[in-house]
mmCIF file of the protein (N, C-alpha, C, O) and its ligand, coordinates in Angstrom:
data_MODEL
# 
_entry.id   MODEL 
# 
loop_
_entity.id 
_entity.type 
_entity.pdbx_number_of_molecules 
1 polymer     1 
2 non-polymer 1 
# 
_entity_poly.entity_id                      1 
_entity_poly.type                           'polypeptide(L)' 
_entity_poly.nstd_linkage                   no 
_entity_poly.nstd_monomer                   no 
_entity_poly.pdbx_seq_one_letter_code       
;(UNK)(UNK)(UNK)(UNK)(UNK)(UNK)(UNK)(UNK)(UNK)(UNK)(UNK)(UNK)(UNK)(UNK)(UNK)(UNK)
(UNK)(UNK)(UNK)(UNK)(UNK)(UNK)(UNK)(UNK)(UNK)(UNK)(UNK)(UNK)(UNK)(UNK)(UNK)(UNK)
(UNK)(UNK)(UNK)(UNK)(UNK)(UNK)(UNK)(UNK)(UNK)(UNK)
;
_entity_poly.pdbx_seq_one_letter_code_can   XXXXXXXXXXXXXXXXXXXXXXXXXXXXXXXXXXXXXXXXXX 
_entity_poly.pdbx_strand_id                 A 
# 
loop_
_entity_poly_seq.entity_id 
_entity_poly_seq.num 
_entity_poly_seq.mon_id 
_entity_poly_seq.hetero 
1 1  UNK n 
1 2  UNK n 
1 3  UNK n 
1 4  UNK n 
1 5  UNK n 
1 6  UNK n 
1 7  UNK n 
1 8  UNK n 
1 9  UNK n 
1 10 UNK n 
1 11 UNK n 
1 12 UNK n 
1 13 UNK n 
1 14 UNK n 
1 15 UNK n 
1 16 UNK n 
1 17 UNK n 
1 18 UNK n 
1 19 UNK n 
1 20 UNK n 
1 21 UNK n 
1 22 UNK n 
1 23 UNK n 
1 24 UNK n 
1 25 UNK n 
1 26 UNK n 
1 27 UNK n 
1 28 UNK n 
1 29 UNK n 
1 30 UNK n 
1 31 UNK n 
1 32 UNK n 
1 33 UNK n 
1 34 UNK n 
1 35 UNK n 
1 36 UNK n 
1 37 UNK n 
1 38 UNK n 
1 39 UNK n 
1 40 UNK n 
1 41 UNK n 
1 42 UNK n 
# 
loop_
_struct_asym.id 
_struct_asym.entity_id 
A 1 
B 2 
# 
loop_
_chem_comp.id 
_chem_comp.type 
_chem_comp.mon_nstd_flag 
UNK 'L-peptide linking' . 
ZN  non-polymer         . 
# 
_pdbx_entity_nonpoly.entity_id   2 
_pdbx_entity_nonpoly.name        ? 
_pdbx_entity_nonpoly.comp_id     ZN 
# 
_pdbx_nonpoly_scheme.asym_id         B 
_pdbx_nonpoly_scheme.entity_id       2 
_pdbx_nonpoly_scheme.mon_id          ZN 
_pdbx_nonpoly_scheme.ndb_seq_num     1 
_pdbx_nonpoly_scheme.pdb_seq_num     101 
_pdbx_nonpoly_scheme.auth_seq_num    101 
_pdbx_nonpoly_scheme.pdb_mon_id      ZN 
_pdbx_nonpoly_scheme.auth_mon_id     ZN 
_pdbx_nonpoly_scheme.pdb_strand_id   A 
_pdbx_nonpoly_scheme.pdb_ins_code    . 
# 
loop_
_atom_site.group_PDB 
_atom_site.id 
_atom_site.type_symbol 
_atom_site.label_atom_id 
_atom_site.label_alt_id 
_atom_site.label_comp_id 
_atom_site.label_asym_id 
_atom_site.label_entity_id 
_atom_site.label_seq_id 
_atom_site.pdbx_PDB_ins_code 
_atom_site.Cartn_x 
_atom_site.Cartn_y 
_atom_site.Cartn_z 
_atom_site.occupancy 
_atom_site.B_iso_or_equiv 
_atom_site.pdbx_formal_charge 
_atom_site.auth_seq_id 
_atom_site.auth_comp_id 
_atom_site.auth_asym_id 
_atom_site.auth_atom_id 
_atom_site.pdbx_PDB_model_num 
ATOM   1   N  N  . UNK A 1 1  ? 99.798  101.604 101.457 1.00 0.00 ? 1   UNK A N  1 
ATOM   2   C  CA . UNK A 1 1  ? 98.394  101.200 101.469 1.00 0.00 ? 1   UNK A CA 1 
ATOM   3   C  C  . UNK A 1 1  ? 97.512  102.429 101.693 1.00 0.00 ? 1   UNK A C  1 
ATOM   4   O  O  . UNK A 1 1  ? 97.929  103.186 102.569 1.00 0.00 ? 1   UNK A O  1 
ATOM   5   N  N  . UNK A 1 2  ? 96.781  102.656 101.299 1.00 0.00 ? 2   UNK A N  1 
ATOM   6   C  CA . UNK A 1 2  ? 95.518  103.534 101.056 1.00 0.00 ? 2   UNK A CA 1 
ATOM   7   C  C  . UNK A 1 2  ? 94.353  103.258 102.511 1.00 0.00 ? 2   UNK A C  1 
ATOM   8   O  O  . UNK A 1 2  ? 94.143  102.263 103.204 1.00 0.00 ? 2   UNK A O  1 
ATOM   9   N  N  . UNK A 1 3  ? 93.904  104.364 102.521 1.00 0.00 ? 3   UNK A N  1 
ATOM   10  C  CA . UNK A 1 3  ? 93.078  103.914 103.564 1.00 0.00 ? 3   UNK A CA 1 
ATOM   11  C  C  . UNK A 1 3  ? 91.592  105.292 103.221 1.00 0.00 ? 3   UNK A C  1 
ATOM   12  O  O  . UNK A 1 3  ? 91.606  106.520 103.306 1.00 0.00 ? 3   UNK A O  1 
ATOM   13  N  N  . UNK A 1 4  ? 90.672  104.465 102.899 1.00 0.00 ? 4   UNK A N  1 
ATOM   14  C  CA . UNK A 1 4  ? 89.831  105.101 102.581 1.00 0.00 ? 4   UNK A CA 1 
ATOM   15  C  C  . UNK A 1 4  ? 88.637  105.683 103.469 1.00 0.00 ? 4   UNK A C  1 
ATOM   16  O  O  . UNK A 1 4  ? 87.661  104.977 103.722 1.00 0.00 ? 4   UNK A O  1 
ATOM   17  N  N  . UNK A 1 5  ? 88.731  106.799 103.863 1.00 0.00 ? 5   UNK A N  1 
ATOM   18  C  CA . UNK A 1 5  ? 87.318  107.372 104.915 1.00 0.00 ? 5   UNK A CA 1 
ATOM   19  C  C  . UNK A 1 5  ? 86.344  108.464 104.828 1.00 0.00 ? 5   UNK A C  1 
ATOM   20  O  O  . UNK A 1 5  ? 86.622  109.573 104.371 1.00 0.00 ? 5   UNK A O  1 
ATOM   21  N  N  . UNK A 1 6  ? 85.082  108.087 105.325 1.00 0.00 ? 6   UNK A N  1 
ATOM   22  C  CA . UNK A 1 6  ? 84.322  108.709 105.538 1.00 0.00 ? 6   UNK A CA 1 
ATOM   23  C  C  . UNK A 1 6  ? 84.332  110.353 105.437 1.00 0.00 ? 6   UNK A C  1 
ATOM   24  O  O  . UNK A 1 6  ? 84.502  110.901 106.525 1.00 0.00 ? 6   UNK A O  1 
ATOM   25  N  N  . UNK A 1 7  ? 84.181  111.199 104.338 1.00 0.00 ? 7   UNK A N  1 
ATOM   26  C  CA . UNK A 1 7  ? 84.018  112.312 104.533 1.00 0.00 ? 7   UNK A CA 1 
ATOM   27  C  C  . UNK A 1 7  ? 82.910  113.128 105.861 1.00 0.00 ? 7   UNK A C  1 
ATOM   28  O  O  . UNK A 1 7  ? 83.032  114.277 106.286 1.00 0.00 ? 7   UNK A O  1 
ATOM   29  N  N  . UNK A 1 8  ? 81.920  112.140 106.255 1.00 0.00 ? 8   UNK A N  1 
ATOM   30  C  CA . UNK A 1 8  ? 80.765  113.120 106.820 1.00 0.00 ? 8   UNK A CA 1 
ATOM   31  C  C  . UNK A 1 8  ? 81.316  112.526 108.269 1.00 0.00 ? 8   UNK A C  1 
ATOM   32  O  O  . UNK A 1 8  ? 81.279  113.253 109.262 1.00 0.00 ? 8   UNK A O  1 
ATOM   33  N  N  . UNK A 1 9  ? 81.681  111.561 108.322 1.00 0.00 ? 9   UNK A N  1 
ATOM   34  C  CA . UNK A 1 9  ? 82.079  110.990 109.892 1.00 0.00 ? 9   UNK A CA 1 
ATOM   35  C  C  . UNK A 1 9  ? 83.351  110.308 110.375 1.00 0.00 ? 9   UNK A C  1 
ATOM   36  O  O  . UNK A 1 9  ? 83.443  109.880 111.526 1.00 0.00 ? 9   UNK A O  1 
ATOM   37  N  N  . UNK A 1 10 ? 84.408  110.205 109.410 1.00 0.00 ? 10  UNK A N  1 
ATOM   38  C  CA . UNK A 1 10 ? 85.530  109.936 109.125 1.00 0.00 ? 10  UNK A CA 1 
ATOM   39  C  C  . UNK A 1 10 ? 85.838  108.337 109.805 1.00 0.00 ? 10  UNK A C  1 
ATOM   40  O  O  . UNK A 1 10 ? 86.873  107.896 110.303 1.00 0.00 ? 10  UNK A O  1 
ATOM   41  N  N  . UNK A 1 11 ? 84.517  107.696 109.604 1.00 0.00 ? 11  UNK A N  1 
ATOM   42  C  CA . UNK A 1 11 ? 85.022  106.192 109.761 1.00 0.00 ? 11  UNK A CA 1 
ATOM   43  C  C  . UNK A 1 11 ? 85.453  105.555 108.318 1.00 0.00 ? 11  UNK A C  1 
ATOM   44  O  O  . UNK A 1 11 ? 85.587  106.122 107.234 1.00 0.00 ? 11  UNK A O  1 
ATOM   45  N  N  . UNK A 1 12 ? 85.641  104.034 108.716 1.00 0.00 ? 12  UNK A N  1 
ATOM   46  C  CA . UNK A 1 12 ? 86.284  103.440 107.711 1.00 0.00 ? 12  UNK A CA 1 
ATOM   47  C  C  . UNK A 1 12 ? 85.573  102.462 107.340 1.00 0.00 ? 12  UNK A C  1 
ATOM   48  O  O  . UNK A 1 12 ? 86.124  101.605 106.649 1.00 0.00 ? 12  UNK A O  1 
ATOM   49  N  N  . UNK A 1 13 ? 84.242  102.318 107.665 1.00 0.00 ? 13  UNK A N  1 
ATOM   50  C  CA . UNK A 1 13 ? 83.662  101.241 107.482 1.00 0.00 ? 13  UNK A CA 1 
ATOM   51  C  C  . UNK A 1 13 ? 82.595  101.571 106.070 1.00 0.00 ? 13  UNK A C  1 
ATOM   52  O  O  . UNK A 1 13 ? 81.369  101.632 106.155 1.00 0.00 ? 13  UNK A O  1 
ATOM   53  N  N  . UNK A 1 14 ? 83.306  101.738 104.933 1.00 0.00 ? 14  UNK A N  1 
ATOM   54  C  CA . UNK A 1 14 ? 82.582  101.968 103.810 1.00 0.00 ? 14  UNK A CA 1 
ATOM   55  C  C  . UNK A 1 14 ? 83.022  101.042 103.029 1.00 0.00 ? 14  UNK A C  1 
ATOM   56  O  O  . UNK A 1 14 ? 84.085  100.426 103.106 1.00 0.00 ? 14  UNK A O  1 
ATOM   57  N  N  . UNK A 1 15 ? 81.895  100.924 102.010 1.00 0.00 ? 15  UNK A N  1 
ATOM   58  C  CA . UNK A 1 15 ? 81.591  100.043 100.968 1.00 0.00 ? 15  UNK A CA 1 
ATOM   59  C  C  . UNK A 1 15 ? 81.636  100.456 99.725  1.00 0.00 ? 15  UNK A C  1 
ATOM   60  O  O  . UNK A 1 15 ? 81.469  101.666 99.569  1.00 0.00 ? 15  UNK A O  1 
ATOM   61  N  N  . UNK A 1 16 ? 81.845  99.695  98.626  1.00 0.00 ? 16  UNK A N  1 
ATOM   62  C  CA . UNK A 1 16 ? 82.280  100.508 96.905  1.00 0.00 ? 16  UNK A CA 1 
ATOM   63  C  C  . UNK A 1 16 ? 80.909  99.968  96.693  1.00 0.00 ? 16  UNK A C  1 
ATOM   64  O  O  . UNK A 1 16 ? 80.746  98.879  97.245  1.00 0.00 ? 16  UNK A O  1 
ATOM   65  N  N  . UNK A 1 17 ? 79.948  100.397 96.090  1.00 0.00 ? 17  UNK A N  1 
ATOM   66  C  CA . UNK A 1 17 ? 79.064  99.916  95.533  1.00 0.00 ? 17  UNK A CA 1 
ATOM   67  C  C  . UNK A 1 17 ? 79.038  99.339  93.955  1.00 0.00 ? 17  UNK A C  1 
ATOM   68  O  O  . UNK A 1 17 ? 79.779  100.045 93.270  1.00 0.00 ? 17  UNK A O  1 
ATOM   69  N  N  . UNK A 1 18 ? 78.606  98.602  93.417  1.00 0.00 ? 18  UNK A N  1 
ATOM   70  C  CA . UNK A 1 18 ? 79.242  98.171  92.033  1.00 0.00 ? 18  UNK A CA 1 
ATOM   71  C  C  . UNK A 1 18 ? 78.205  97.545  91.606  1.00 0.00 ? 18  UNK A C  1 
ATOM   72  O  O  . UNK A 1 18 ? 78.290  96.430  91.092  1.00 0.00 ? 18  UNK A O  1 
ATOM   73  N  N  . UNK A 1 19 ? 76.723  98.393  91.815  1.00 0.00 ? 19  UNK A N  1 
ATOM   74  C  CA . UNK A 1 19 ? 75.489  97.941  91.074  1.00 0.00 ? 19  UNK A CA 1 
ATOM   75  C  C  . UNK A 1 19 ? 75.487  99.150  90.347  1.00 0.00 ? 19  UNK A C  1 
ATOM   76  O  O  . UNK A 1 19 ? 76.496  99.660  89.860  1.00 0.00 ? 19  UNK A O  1 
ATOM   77  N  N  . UNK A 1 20 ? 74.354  99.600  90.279  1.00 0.00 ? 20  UNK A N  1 
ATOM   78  C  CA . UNK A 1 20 ? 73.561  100.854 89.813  1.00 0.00 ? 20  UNK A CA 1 
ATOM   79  C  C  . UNK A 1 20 ? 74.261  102.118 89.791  1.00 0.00 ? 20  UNK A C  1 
ATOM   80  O  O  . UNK A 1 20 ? 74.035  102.973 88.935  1.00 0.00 ? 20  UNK A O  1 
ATOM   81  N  N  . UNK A 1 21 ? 75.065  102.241 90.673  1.00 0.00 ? 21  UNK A N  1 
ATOM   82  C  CA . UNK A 1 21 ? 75.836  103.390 90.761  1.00 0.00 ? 21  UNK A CA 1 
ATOM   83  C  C  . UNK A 1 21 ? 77.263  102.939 90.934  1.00 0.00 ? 21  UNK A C  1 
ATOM   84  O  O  . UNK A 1 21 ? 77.743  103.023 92.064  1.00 0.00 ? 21  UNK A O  1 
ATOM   85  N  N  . UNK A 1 22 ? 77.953  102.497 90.004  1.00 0.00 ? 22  UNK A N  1 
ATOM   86  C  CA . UNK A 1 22 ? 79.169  102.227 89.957  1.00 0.00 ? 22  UNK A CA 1 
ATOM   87  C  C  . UNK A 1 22 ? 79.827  103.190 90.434  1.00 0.00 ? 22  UNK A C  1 
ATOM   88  O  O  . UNK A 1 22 ? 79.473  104.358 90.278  1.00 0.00 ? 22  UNK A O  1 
ATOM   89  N  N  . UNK A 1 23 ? 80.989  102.798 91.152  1.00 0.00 ? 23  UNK A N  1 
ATOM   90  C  CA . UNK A 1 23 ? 81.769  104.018 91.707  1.00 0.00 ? 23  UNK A CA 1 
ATOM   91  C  C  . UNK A 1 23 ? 81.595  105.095 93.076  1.00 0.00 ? 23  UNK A C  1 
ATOM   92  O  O  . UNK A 1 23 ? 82.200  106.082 93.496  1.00 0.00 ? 23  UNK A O  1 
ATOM   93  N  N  . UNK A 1 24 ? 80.643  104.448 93.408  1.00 0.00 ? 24  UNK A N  1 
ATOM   94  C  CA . UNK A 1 24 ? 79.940  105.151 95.031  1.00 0.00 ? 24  UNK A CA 1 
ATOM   95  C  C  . UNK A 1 24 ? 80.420  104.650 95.845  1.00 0.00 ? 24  UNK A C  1 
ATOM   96  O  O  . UNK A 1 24 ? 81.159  103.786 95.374  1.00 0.00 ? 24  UNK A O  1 
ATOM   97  N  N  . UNK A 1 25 ? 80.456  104.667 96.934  1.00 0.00 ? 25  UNK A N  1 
ATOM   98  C  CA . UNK A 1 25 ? 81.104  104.378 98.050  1.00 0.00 ? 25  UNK A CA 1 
ATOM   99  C  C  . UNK A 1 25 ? 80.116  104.841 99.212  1.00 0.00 ? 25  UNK A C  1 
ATOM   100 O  O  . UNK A 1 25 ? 80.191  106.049 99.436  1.00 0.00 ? 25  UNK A O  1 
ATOM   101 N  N  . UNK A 1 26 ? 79.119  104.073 100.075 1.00 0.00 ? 26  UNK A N  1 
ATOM   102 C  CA . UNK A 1 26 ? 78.425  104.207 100.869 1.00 0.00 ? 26  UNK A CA 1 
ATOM   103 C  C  . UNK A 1 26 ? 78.940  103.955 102.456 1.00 0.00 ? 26  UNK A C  1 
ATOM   104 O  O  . UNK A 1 26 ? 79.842  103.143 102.663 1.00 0.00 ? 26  UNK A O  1 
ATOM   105 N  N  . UNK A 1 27 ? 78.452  104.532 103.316 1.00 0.00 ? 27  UNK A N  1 
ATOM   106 C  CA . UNK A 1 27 ? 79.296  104.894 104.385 1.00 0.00 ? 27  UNK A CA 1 
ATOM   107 C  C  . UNK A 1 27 ? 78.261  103.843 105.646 1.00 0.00 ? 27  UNK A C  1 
ATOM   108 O  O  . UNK A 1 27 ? 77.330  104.423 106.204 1.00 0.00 ? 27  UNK A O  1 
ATOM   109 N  N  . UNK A 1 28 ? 78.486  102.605 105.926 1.00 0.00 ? 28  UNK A N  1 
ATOM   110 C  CA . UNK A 1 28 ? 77.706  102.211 106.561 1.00 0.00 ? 28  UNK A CA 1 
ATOM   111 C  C  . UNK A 1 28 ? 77.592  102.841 108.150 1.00 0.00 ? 28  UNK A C  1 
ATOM   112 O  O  . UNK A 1 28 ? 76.707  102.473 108.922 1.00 0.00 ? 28  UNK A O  1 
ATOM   113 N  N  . UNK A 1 29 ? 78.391  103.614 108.425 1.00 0.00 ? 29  UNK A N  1 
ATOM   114 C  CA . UNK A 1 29 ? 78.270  104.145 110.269 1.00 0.00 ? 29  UNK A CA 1 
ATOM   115 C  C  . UNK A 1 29 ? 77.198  105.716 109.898 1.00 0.00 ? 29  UNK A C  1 
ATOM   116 O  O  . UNK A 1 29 ? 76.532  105.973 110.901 1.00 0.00 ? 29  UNK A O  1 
ATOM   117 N  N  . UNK A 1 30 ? 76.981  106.542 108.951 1.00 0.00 ? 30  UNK A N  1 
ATOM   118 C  CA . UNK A 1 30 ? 76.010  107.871 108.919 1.00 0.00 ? 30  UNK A CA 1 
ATOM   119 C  C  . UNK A 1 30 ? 75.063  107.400 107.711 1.00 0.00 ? 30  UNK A C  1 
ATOM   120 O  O  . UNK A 1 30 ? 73.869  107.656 107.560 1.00 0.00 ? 30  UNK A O  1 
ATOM   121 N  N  . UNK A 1 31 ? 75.901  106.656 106.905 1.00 0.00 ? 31  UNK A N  1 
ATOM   122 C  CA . UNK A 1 31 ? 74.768  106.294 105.048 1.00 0.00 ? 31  UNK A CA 1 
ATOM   123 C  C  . UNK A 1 31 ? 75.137  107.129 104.423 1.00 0.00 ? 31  UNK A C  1 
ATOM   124 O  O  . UNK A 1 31 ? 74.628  107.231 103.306 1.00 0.00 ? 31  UNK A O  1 
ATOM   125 N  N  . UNK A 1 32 ? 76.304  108.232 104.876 1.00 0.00 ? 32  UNK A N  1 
ATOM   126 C  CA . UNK A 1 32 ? 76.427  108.573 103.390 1.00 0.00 ? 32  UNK A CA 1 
ATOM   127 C  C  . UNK A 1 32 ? 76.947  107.958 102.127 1.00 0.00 ? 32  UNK A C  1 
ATOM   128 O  O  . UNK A 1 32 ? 77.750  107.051 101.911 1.00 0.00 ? 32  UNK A O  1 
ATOM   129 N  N  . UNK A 1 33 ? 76.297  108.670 101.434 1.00 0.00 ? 33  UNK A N  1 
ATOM   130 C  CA . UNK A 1 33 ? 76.994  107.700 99.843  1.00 0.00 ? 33  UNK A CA 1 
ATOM   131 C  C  . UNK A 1 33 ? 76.959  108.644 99.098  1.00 0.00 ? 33  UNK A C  1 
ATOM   132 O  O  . UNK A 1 33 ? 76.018  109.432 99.188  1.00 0.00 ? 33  UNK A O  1 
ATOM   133 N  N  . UNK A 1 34 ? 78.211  108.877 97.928  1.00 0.00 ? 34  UNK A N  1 
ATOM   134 C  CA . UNK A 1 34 ? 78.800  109.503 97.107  1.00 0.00 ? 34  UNK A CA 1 
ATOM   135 C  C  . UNK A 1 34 ? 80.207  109.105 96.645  1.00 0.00 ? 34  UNK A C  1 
ATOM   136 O  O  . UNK A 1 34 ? 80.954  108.464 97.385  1.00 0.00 ? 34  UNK A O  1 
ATOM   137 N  N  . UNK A 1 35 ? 80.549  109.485 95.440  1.00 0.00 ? 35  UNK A N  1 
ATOM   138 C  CA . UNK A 1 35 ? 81.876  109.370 94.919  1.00 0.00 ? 35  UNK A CA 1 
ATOM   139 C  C  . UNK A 1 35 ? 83.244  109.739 95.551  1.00 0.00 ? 35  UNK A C  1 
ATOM   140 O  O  . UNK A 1 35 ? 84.304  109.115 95.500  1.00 0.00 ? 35  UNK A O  1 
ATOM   141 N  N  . UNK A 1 36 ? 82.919  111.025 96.219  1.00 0.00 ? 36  UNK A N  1 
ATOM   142 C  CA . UNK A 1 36 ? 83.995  111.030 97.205  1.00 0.00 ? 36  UNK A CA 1 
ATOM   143 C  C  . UNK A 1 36 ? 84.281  110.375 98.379  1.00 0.00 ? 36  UNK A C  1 
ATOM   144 O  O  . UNK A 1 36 ? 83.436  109.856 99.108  1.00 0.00 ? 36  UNK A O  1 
ATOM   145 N  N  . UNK A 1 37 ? 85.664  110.400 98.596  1.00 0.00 ? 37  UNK A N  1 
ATOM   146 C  CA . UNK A 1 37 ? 85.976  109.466 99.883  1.00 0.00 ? 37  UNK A CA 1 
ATOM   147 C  C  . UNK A 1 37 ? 86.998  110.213 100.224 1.00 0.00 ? 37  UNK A C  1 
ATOM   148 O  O  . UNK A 1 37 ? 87.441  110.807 99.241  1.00 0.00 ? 37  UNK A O  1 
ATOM   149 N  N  . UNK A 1 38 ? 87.729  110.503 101.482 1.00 0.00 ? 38  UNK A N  1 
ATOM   150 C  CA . UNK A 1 38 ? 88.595  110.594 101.812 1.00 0.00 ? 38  UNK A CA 1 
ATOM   151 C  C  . UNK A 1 38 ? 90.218  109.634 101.880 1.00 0.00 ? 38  UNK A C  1 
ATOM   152 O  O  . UNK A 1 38 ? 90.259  108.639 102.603 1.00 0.00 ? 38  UNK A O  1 
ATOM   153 N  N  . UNK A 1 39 ? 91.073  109.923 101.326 1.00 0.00 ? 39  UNK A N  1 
ATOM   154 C  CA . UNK A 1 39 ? 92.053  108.847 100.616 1.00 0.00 ? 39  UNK A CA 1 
ATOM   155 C  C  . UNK A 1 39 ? 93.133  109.557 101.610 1.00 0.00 ? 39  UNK A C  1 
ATOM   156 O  O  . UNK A 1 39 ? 93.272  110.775 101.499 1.00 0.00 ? 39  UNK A O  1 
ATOM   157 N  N  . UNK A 1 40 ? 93.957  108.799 102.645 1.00 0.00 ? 40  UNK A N  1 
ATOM   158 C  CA . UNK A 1 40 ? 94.893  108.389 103.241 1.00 0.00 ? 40  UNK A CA 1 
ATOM   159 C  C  . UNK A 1 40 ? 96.127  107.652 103.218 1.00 0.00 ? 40  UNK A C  1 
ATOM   160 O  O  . UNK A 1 40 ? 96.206  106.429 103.333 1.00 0.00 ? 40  UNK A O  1 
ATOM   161 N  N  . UNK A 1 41 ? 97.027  108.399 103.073 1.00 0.00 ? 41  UNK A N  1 
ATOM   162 C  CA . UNK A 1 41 ? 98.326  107.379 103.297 1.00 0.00 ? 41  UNK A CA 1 
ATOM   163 C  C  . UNK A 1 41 ? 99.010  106.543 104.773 1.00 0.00 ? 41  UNK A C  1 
ATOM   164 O  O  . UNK A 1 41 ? 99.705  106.960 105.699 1.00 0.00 ? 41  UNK A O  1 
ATOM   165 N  N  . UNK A 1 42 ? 98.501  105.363 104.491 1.00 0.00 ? 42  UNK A N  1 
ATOM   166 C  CA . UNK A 1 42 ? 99.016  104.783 105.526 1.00 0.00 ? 42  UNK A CA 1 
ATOM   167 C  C  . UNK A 1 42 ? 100.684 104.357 106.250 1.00 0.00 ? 42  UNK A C  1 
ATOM   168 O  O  . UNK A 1 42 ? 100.756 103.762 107.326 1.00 0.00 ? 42  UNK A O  1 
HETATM 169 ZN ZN . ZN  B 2 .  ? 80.074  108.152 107.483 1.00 0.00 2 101 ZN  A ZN 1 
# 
């Protein structure tokens, strides 16, 4: 399983966005949002 985190604050509480910017991933604990994510093997 994958575990996807926060580049700017390394939580896990992010979201894929799948309006306007397909493919983003917004970081609800700082707001960042961008394509990258940090990808983990669990
Ligand atoms: Zn964050």
């Amino acid at each position: 399983m994958i575990r996807k985190k926060c580049p700017e604050c390394d939580s896990t509480n992010l979201v894929l966005d799948t309006g306007a910017h397909r493919g983003k991933y917004k970081c609800n604990d700082c707001g960042y949002f961008g394509a990258f994510v940090i990808e983990e093997d669990e």
